[in-house]
MARMARKOL-872233 format. One record per residue (C-alpha): residue number from 1; x, y negated, z. Coordinates in steps of 0.25 Angstrom, whole numbers. Layout:
REM MARMARKOL-872233
   n     x     y     z
 NUM     X     Y     Z
...
//
This chain:
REM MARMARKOL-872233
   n     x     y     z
   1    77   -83   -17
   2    66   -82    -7
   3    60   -93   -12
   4    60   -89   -27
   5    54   -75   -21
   6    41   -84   -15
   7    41   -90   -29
   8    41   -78   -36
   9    30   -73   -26
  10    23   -85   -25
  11    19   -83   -40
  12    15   -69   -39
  13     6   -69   -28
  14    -1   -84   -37
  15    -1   -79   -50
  16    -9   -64   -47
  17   -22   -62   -45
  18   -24   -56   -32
  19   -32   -41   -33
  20   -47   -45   -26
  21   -61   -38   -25
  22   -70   -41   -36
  23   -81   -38   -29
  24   -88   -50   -24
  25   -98   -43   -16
  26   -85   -37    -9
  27   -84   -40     5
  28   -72   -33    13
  29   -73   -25    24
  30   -71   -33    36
  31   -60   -33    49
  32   -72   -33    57
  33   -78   -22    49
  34   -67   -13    48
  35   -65   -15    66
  36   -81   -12    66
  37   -78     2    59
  38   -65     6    65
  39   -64    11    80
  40   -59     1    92
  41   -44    -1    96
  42   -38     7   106
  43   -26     7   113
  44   -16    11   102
  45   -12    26   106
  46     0    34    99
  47     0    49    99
  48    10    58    90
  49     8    65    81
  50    22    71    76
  51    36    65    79
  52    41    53    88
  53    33    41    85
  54    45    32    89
  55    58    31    80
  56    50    37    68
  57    50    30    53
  58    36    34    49
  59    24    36    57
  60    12    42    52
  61     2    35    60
  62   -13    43    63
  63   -27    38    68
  64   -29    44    81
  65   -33    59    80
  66   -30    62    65
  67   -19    70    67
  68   -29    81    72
  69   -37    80    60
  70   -27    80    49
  71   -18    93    47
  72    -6    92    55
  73     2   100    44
  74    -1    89    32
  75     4    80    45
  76    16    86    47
  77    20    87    32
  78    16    73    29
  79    28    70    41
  80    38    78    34
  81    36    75    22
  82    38    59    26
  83    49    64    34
  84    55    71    20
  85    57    56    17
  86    67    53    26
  87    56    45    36
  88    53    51    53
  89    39    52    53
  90    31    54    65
  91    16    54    66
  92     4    47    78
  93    -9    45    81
  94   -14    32    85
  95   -30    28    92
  96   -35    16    84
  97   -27     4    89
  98   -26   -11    87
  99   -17   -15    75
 100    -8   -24    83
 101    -6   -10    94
 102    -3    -1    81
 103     6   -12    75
 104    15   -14    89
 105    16    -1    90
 106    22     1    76
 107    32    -9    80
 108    39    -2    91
 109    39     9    81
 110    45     1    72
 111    56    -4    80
 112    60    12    82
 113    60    14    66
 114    45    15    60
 115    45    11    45
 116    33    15    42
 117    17    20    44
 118     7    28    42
 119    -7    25    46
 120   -17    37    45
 121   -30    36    46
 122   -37    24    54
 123   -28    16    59
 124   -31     1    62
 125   -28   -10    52
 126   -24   -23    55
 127   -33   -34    46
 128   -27   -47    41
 129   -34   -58    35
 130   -28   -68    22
 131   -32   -81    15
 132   -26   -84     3
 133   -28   -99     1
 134   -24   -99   -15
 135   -34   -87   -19
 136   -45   -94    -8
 137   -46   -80    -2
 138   -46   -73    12
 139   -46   -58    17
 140   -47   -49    27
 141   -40   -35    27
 142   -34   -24    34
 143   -19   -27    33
 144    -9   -15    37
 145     3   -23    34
 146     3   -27    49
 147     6   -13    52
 148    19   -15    44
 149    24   -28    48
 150    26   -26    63
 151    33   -40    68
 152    26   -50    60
 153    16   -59    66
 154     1   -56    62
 155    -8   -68    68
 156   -24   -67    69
 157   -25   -82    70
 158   -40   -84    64
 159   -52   -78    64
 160   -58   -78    48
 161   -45   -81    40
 162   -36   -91    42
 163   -39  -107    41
 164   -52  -100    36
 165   -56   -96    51
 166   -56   -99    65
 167   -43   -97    74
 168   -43   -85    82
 169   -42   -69    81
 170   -49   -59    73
 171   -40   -47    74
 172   -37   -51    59
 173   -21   -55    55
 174   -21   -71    47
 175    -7   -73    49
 176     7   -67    47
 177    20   -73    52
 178    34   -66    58
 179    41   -57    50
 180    31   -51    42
 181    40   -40    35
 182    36   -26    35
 183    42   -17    46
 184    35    -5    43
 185    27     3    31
 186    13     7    32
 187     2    16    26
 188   -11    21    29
 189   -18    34    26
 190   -35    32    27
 191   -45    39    22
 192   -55    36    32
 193   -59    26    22
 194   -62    34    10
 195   -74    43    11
 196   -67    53     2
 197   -70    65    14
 198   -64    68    26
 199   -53    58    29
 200   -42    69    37
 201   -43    78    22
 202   -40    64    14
 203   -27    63    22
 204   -23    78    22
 205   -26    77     6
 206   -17    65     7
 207    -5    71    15
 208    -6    84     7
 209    -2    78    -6
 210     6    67     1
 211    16    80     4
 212    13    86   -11
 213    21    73   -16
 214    30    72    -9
 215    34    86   -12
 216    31    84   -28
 217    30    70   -32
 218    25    67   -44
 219    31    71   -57
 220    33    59   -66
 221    28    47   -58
 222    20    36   -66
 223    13    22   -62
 224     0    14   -67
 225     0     1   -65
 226   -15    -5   -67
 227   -16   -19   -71
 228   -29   -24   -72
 229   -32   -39   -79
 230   -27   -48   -67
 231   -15   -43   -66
 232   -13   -38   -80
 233     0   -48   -82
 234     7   -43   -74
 235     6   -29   -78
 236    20   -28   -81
 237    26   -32   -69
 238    18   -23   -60
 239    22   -12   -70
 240    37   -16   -68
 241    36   -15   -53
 242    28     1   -53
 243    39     5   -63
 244    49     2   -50
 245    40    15   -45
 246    39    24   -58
 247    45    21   -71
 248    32    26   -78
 249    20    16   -75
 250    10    11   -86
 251     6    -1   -86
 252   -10    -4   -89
 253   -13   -19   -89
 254   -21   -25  -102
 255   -29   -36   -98
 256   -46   -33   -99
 257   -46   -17  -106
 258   -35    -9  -100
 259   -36    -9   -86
 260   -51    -6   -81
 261   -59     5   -71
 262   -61    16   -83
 263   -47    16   -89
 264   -42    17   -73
 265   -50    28   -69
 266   -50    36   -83
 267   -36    34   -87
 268   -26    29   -75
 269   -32    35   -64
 270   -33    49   -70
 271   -18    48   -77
 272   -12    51   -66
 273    -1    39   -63
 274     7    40   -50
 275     4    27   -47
 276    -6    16   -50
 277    -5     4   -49
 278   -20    -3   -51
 279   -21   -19   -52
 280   -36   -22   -49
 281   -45   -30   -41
 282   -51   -21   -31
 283   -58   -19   -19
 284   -55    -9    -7
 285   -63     2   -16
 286   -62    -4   -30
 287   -54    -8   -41
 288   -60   -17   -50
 289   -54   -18   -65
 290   -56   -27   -74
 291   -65   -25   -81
 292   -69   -14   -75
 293   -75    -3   -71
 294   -70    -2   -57
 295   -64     8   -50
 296   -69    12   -35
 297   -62    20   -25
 298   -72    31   -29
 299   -66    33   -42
 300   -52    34   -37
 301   -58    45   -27
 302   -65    51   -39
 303   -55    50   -51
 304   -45    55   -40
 305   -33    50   -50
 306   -20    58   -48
 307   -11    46   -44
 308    -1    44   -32
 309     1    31   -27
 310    -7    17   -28
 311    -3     2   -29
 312   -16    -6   -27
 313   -14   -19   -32
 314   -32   -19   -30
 315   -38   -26   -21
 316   -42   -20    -6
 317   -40    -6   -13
 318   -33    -2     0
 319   -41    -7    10
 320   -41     5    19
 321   -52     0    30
 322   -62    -1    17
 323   -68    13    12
 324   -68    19     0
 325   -54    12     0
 326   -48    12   -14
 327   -33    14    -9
 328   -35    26     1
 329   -44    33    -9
 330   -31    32   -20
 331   -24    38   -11
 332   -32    45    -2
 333   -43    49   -12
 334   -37    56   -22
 335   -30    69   -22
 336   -16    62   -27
 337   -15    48   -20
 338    -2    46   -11
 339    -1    30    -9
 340    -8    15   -13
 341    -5     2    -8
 342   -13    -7    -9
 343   -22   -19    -2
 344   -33   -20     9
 345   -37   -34     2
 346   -35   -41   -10
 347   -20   -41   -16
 348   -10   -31   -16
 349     4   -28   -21
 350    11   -39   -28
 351    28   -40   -28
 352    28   -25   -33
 353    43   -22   -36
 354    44   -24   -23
 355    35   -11   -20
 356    39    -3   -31
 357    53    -3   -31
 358    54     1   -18
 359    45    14   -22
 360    53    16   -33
 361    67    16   -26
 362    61    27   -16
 363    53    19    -8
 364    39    26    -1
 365    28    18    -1
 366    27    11    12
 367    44     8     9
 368    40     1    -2
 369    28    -8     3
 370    36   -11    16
 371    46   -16     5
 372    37   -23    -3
 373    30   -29    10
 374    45   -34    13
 375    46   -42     1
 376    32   -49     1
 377    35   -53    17
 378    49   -60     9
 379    50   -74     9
 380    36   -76    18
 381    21   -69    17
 382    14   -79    11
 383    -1   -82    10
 384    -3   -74    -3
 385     6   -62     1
 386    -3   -60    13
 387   -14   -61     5
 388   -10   -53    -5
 389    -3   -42     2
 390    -6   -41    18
 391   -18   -30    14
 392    -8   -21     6
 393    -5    -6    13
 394    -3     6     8
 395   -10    18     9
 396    -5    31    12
 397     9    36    16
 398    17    26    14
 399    31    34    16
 400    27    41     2
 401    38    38   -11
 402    33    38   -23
 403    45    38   -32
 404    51    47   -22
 405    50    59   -30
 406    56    51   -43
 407    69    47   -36
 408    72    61   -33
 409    74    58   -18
 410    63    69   -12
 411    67    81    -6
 412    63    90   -18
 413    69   104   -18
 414    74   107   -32
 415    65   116   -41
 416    76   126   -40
 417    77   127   -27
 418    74   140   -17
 419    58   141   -13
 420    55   138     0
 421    42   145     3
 422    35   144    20
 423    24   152    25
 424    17   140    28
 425    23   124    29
 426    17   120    37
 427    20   131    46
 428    15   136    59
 429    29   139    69
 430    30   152    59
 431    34   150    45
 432    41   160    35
 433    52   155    26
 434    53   159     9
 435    64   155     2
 436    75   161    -6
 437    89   162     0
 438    91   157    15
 439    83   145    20
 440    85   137    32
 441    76   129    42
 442    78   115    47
 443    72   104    57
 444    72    92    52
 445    86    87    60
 446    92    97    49
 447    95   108    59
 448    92   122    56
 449    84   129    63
 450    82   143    56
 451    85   150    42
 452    83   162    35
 453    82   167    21
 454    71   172    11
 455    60   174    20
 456    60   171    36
 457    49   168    45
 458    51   157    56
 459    45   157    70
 460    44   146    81
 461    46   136    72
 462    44   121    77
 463    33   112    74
 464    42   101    64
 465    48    99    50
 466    58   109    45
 467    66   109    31
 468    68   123    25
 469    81   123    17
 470    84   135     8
 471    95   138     0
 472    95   149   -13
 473   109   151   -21
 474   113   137   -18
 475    98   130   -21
 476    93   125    -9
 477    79   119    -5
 478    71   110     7
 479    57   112    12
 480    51   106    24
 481    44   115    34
 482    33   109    44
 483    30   118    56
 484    18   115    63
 485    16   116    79
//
């Protein structure tokens, strides 16, 4: 079986054209550049924010100082929201530490539960460097999958690239070896990188309608799946693995006319899919369509299409350290995005059942792509697996579900439920309760802690999550309550 499984992917990753910048004046931002433009190590130093950082599922992980920038409301909403999903999640700051510091410190979290991460804001990556032999090709790249695979081997065994080199270290990964499975899930959230205003009101923006789905969802989910002239062929199969997602996904993939930079951004863009899927050759700011025009970031910024979720198969389109970064503007630019993945280099996603089902079963996003990381890892990461996919992370909350909605398994209240109307959520210690018929408050271990009827105010309230359960001739409904400090 395993070796009918190489076979199988032997032929996949030799048979399809790798997604690559078309740009030959192109020349990538460097390791050395990027060090140049960040701020030196430090000692790696955690503070809390909110909850134990020990023994919790997910960790919302924040450059050093952010938390006093950004409203500690949205904050505390964004946990509970996470924690409506059946996930403990706790919240830190952390200075500016060495990669190898931040990922030793994620494994002792992991031994005590961890399954998944955020980072927020500026937070170090770790940069790996490929040769692919067969496509006579090399790269260097920021690669976050180190942060996910916590006891495998990462070498730094050449400075250049390996056998193109000399031997010796660079701070830049060449070789992988141990067990190179994914322990963890990760996502980042930066907008530092896209000069779209001030970079604390992006991330509000984002957790504000972040919240607004999850309570909503969108009403009748649809996909678009892109497929322009090098991968036209195997439109139908990358159709078949989005419909694992949504049953409703069109299909655009004639070869030369159909797929091109106007019919993108004045018909697809604009139509308002909840997933789009583009297969383009790219750059970390650009896709480049046959036969053109292109599309940049600042279009996306500026056509501000009213989609959800991204799968890149484009080029360096989520090279986070680059500006103008096409990925963060998707989701971060615009006033609907929620989630891309996507590459820092060129490649992407191949093998996409393996992604999709997972997402349509339930599955959040970083569930999913830890998922598909374990199949790829399966049977030994080969030369073109690491240089197809070791640039691959996902951008944005990676705890988010997209079919979650469509399954049924949210927490909705029923549209004949009682109201449940509050002064304020969040709330300040004082908070006055409307609803009709009796109501009771909750903590979060499902004790009750007060109760009332039709109109009560509250006092004294601890800082925390509550849930409000009121009850109306036999109807009953749940809100959360957040009460701040």
């Amino acid at each position: 079986m395993s070796f009918l499984i190489l076979l199988l992917i032997a032929g996949v990753y030799d048979e399809t054209p790798i997604t690559r910048n078309l740009d030959t004046d192109y020349v990538p931002g460097t390791y050395s550049e990027y060090r140049e433009s960040q701020p030196s190590y430090t000692d790696l130093k955690v503070t809390s924010v909110s909850g134990p950082t020990r023994g919790t599922q997910f960790l919302i992980v924040m450059e050093e100082y952010m938390s006093d920038s950004l409203d500690s409301a949205l904050l505390v909403q964004w946990i509970a929201d996470i924690e409506g999903e059946g996930l403990t999640c706790s919240s830190v700051e952390i200075t500016y530490a060495d990669p190898v510091e931040i990922r030793t410190w994620l494994s002792g979290l992991y031994a005590d539960g961890l399954e998944g991460v955020v980072f927020v804001g500026d937070i170090a990556a770790p940069w790996s460097c490929t040769v692919e032999s067969s496509a006579r090709s090399n790269e260097t790249f920021p690669s976050d999958y180190f942060y996910m695979d916590l006891d495998g081997v990462w070498e730094d065994n050449w400075i250049g690239y390996p056998g193109i080199g000399t031997a010796g270290q660079d701070s830049i990964y060449d070789g992988w070896s141990g067990d190179l499975y994914p322990e963890i899930y990760t996502g980042r959230i930066t907008t530092s990188n896209i000069p779209l205003g001030d970079e604390y009101d992006l991330i509000e923006a984002y957790l504000t309608r972040l919240h607004e789905w999850r309570l909503n969802g969108d009403p009748s989910p649809n996909g678009l799946c892109y497929v322009d002239d090098d991968w036209a062929s195997w439109g139908n199969s990358y159709k078949a693995a989005m419909e694992n997602l949504y049953d409703d996904v069109e299909l655009v993939n004639q070869p030369t006319s159909a797929t091109n930079g106007t019919d993108y951004r004045e018909n697809r863009l604009p139509a308002g899919y909840t997933w789009i899927s583009p297969f383009v050759h790219s750059g970390p700011t650009v896709h480049q369509w046959s036969p053109g025009p292109s599309t940049t970031a600042g279009h996306i910024w500026t056509d501000n299409p009213p989609s959800r979720f991204y799968n890149l198969f484009a080029c360096s389109n989520c090279r986070f350290t680059s500006n103008w970064c096409m990925g963060c503007v998707y989701v971060f630019g615009t006033d609907t995005g929620l989630a891309a993945i996507g590459s820092t280099k060129s490649g992407a996603m191949l093998q996409f059942p393996q992604f999709y089902s997972p997402l349509g079963n339930g599955s959040s996003f970083g569930e999913a792509y830890q998922a598909w990381w374990n199949y790829i890892i399966a049977g030994g990461f080969t030369q073109s697996e690491q240089y197809w996919h070791l640039g691959m992370v996902v951008i944005g909350d990676p705890t988010i579900a997209p079919a979650i909605h469509m399954l049924g398994i949210d927490d909705a209240t029923p549209s004949q439920a009682p109201a449940i109307h509050f002064s304020s959520n969040p709330a300040m210690g004082t908070v006055t309760i409307a609803s009709p018929g009796v109501f009771s408050i909750h903590d979060m271990s499902g004790r009750e802690i007060a109760c009332g009827s039709h109109s009560e105010t509250f006092t004294g309230l601890q800082a925390g999550i509550y849930l409000v359960r009121a009850e109306n001739q036999g109807v009953t409904a749940t809100e959360k309550l957040c009460v701040l400090r």
